[in-house]
N, C-alpha and C positions, 0 to 999 in steps of 0.2 A: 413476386419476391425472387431475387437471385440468389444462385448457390451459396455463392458468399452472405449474403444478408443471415441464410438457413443455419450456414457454419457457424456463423457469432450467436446467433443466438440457441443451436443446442449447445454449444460452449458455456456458453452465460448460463444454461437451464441445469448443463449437467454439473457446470463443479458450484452452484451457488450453496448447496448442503456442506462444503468444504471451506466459503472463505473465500468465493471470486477464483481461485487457480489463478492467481496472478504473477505468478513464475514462469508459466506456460503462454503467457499471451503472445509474449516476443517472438518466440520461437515455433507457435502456432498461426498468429497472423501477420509478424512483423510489424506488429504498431508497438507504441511505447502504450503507458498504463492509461495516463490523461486522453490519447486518443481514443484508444480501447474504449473505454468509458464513454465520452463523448457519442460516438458511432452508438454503441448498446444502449444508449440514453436517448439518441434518436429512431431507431427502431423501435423499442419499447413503447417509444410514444406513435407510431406508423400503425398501418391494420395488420402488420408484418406479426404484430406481437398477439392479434387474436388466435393464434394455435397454441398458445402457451396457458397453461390455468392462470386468473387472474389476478389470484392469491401470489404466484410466484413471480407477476409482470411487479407485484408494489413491493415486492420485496428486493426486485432486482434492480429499481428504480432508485428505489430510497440507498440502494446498495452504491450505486453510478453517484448519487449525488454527495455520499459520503465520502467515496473515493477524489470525487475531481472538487470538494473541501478540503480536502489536506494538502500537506507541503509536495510538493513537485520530489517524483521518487522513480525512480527505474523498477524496470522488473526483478522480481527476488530482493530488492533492496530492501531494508523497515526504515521505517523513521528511526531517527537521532534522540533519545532524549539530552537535554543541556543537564550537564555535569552539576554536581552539586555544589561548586564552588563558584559556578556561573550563578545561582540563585543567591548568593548571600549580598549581602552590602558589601561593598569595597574594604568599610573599617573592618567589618569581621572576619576579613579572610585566612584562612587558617596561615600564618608563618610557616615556612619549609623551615624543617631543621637541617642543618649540616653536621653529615657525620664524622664522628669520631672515633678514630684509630681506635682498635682495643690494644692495651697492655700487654707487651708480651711479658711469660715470667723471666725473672732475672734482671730485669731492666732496674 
C-alpha cells in the first residue's frame, strides 16, 4: 500500500464520525468530491482496507456510494434545493404584485 493510498484512507477513517470532511478534500488531496469518492470506493474495496475495522470499511462504502449518487457538487458546496415556485403547476404560480407608491399627507 502507498503512502498516498495510507493518506486517503486515515482521512476517510478520521473525519467519517463528522460527515466525510468534504471541505477539506480539495485542499488535502487536490481531487474534487466525485474523484475523492471514487478512489476511497476503490480501496475499500483492495486488501488496502483490511487495517481498518470492518464495521467502518461498510459504513464508509455505503458513505462513497451515497456521495458519487448525488448531483455533481464541489467541495464545501451543498446541494441546491428547487425553489418553491419551481414545484407548483404553471397555472398556480403565485402573481408578483406591483408596488404601490404610498400617499404622502397633504396630497
Amino acid at each position: 500500500m502507498s503512502n498516498y493510498q495510507t493518506e486517503l484512507l486515515d482521512f476517510a477513517a478520521q473525519w467519517a464520525p463528522y460527515g466525510g470532511g468534504d471541505e477539506h478534500v480539495l485542499p488535502t488531496f487536490g481531487l474534487d468530491l466525485a474523484e475523492y469518492y471514487r478512489r476511497l470506493l476503490q480501496l475499500l474495496d483492495s486488501p488496502a482496507a483490511r487495517s481498518i475495522d470492518p464495521i467502518l470499511v461498510l459504513q464508509l462504502r455505503e458513505q462513497c456510494l451515497e456521495r458519487l449518487s448525488e448531483p455533481v457538487r464541489t467541495a464545501g458546496s451543498r446541494p441546491q434545493r428547487p425553489s418553491a415556485s419551481a414545484s407548483r403547476p404553471s397555472s398556480t404560480r403565485a402573481v408578483s404584485r406591483r408596488r404601490v407608491p404610498r400617499r404622502v399627507r397633504g396630497e
